[in-house]
C-alpha positions in Angstrom: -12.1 -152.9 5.5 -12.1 -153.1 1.6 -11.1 -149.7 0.2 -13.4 -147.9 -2.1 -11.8 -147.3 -5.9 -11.6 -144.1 -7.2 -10.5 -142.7 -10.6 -9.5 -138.9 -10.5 -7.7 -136.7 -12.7 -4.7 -134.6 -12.7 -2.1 -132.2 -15.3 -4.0 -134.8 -17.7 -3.3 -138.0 -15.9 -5.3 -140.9 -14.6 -4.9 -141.8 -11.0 -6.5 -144.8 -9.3 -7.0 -143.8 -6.1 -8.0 -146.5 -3.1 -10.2 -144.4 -0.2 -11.0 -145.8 3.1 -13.7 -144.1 4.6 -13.8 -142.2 7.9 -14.2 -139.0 9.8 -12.1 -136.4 10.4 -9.2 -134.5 8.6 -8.2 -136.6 5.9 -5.2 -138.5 5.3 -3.3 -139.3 2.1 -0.8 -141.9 1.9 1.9 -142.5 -0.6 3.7 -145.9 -1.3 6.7 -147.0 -2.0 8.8 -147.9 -5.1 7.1 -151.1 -6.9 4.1 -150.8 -4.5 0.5 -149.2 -4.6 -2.3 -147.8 -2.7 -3.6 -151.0 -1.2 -0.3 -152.0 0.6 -1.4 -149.2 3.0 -4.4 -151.2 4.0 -2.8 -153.1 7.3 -2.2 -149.9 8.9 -5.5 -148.0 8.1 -6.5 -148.5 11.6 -3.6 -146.3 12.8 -5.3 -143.0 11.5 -7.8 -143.8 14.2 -11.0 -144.0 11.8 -10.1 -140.9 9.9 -10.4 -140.9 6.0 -7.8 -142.7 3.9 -7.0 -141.6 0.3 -3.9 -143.9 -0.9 -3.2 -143.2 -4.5 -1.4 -145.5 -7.3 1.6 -143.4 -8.0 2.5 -142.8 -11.9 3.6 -145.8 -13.2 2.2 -148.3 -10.6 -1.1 -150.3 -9.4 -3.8 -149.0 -11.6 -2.8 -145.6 -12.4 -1.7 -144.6 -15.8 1.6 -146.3 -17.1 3.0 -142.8 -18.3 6.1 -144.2 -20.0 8.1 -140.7 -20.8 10.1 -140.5 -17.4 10.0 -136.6 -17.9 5.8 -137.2 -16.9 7.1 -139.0 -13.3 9.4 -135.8 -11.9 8.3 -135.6 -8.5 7.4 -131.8 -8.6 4.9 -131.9 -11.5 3.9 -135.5 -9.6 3.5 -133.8 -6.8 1.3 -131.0 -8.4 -0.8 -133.5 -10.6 -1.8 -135.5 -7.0 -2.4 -132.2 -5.4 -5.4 -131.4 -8.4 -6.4 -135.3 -8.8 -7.3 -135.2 -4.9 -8.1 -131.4 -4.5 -8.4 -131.7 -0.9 -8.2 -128.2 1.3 -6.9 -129.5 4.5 -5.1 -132.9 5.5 -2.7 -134.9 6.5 0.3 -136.4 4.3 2.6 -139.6 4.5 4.9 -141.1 2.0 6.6 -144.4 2.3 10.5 -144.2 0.9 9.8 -143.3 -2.9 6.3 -141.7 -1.8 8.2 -140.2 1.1 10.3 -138.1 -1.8 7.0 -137.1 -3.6 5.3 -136.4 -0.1 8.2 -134.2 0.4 8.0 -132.1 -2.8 4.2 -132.2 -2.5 4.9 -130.1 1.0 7.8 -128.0 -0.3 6.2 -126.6 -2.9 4.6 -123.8 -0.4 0.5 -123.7 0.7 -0.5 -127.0 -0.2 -3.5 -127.8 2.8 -0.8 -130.2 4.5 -0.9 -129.9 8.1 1.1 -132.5 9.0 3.7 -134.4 7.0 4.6 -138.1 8.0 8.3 -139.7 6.3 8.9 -143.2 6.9 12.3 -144.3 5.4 12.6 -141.2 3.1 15.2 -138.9 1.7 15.7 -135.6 0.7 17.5 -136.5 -2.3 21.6 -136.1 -3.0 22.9 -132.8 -2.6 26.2 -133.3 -4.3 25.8 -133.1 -8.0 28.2 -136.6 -8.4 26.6 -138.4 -6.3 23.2 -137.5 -8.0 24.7 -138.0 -11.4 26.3 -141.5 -9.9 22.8 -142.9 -8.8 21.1 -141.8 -11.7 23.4 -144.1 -13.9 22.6 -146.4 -11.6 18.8 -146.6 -11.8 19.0 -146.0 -15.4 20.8 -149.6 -15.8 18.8 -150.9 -13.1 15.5 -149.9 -16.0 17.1 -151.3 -18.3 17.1 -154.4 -16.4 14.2 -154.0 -15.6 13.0 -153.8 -19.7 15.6 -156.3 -20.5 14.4 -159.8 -17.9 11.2 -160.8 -17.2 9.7 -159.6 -14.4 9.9 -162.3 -12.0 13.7 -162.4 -12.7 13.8 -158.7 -12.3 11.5 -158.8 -8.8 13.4 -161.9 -7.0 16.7 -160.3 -7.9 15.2 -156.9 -6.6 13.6 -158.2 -3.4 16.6 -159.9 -2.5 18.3 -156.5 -1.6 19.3 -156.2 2.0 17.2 -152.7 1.7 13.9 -154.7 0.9 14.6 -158.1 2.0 13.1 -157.3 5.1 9.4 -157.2 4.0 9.7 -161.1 4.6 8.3 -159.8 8.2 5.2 -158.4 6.8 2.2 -160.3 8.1 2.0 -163.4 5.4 -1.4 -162.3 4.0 -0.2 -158.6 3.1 2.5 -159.6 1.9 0.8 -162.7 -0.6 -1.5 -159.7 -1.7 1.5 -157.3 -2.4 3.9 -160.0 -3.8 0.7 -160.5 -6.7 0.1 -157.0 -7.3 3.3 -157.0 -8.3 3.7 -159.7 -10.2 1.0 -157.9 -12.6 2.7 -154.3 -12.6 3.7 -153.3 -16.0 7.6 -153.3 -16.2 7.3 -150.2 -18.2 5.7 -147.9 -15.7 8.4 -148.9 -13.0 11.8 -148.1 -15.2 10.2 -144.5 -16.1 9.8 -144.3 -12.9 13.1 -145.1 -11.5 14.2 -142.6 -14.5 12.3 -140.2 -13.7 11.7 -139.8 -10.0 14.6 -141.8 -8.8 16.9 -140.3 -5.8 19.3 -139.0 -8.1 16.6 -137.3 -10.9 14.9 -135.6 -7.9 16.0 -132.4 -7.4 17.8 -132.1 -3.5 15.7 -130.9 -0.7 17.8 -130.3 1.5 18.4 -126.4 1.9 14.7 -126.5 2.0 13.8 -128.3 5.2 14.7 -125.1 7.3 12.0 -123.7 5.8 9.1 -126.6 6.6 7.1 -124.8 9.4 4.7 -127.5 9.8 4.7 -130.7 12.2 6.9 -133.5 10.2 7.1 -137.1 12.4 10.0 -139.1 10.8 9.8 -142.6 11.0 12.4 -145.7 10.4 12.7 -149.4 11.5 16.2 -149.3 14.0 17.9 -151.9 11.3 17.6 -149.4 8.7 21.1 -148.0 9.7 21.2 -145.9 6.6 18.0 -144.3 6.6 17.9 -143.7 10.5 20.9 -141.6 10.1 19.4 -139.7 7.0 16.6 -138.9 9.0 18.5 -137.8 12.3 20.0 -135.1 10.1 16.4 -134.0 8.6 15.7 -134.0 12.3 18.2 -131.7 13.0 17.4 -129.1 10.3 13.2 -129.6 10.4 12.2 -126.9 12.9 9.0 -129.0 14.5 10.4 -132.3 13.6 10.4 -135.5 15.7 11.7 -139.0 15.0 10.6 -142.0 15.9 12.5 -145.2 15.6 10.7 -148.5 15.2 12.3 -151.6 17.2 11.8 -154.7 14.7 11.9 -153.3 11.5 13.8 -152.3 8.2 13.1 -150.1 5.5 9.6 -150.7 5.2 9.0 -149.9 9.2 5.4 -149.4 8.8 4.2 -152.5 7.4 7.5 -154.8 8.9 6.1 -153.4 12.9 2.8 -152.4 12.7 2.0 -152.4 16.0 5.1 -150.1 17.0 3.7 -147.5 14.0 0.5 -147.6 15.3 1.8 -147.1 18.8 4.4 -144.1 17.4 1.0 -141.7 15.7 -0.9 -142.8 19.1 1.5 -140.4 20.3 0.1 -137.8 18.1 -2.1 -135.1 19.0 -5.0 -133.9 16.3 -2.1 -130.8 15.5 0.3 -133.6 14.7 2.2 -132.7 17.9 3.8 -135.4 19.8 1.8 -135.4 23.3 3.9 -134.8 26.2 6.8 -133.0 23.8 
């Protein structure tokens, strides 16, 4: 089904927003790093006909560029998608990157989420070198990024044993992904990474005690690292489960869709794992 295009507003910036149509308690859906709204479209089906709303994160797809990085911190992102979308009552996944702004989105207290959905995500770095270590690190990775042309930049950066593993996503998807973006604008994804990178993101961690709502964690069983980041969130989310996906990396949704759409079968309309 093609999506519907939607432009909406929020803290004064331009979203393109891709809406499925359904019935039901919504669902919004965040992607990942380099991605967009559309690369949620092969697992549309597994919100069982409910609405979709799958927003172009700052700096990506069709949404505004928004080249200061201070614009792309994930709280005020999170706050800006909360007023673009103004929905009362819905559900809420985030894909890695827009796993982290998923997370802040439902952190920030009432929000209308009522159930919060993590594949391959983090909480951030709790230990102030480590954060300061990574965001060195995706501050020379932008400058890459400004520095080569993007094709050099994207075969060097797809190439990572982390992303690598999209080579399983069904060949169609991934041709449409692979030429969204090949037309992104290099500018938008360093003040990103600068921005709302892992180490720029303030840590979440002493907040997940506090999450009282259903959160299903999900990552593919060859994502070693993130599998064990999200066996500790399991540990300290009080109504958390977590789901691993047989088949799949980092990008578990799209690499096994079949096992996702299997895992929120499990789900009752509460976000409650039946049987649990």
């Amino acid at each position: 089904m093609t999506p519907e295009p939607l432009e909406r507003v929020g803290h004064g910036h331009r979203f393109r927003v891709w809406r499925w149509p359904g019935t039901g308690r919504p669902v919004v859906c965040l992607h990942g790093f380099t991605g967009d709204g559309q690369d949620w479209a092969p697992v549309v089906g597994a919100f069982g006909g409910r609405p979709v709303f799958a927003p172009d994160l700052l700096g990506h797809g069709q949404s505004d560029v928004a080249p200061d990085p201070a614009a792309h911190r994930l709280p005020d992102q999170a706050l800006a998608l909360a007023q673009a979308l103004n929905l009362d009552d819905f559900d809420l996944w985030g894909y890695s990157f827009g796993g982290r702004v998923a997370l802040s989105w439902a952190c920030a207290g009432p929000t209308g989420v009522g159930h919060l959905g993590l594949i391959g995500a983090t909480p951030g770095l709790a230990d102030p070198a480590n954060a300061a270590a990574r965001r060195a690190a995706d501050d020379a990775l932008a400058g890459r990024l400004l520095g080569e042309p993007l094709p050099t930049w994207l075969a060097a950066w797809q190439a990572t044993p982390i992303i690598a593993t999209q080579r399983r996503i069904e060949p169609q998807a991934r041709q449409a992904m692979q030429a969204r973006r090949r037309a992104a604008t290099a500018a938008g994804w360093a003040a990103s990474l600068r921005g709302a990178g892992t180490g720029a993101m303030p840590s979440l961690w002493a907040n997940l005690g506090a999450l009282a709502l259903p959160v299903t964690l999900i990552t593919g069983a060859e994502d070693e690292k993130f599998s064990g980041l999200a066996a500790q969130m399991h540990r300290l989310i009080p109504r958390a489960r977590h789901r691993v996906l047989p088949g799949a990396g980092h990008c578990a949704h799209l690499e096994a869709p079949g096992a996702f759409s299997d895992a929120l079968a499990s789900l009752d309309d509460a976000g409650q794992t039946v049987g649990d």
